[in-house]
C-alpha positions in Angstrom: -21.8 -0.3 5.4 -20.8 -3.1 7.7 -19.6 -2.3 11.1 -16.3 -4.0 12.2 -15.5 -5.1 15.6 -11.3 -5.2 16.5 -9.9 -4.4 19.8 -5.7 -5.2 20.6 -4.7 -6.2 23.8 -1.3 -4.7 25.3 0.5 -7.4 27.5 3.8 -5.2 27.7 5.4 -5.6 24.8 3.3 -8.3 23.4 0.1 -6.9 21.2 -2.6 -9.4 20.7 -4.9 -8.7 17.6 -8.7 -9.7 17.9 -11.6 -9.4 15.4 -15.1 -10.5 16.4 -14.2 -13.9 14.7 -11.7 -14.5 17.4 -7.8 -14.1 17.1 -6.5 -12.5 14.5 -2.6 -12.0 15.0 -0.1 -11.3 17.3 2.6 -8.7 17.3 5.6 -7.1 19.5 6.0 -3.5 20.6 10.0 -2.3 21.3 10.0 1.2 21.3 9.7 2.9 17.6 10.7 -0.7 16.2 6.9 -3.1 15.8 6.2 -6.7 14.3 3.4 -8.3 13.1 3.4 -12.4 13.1 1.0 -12.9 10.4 2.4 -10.1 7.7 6.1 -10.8 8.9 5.9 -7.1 8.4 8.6 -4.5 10.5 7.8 -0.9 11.4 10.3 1.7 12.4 8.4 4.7 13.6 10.7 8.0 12.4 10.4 11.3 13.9 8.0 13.6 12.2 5.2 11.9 10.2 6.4 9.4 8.7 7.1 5.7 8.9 9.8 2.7 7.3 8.1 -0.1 6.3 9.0 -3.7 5.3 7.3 -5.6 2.7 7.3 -8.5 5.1 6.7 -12.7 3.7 6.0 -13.5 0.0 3.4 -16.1 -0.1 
């Protein structure tokens, strides 16, 4: 089993993703609502357990 290394910076509402190859992506933060650059993907976090998720870009 191979151990992975990723640690997110929090610069307000900015997230930055890192792996131990260097950047990975970049994301924003506003309140329950999240984005993710490289996945195009949007999160709405809903009371309870529980989230809405997009599909986010075809490629």
């Amino acid at each position: 089993m191979r151990f992975h290394l990723r640690k997110t910076l929090r610069l307000g509402p900015v997230r930055v993703h890192l792996t131990e190859r260097g950047f990975s992506s970049w994301g924003l933060k506003v309140g329950r609502w999240t984005w993710n650059s490289r996945t195009g993907r949007h999160t709405i976090n809903t009371p309870g357990p529980g989230s809405f998720k997009t599909k986010g870009r075809r490629r």
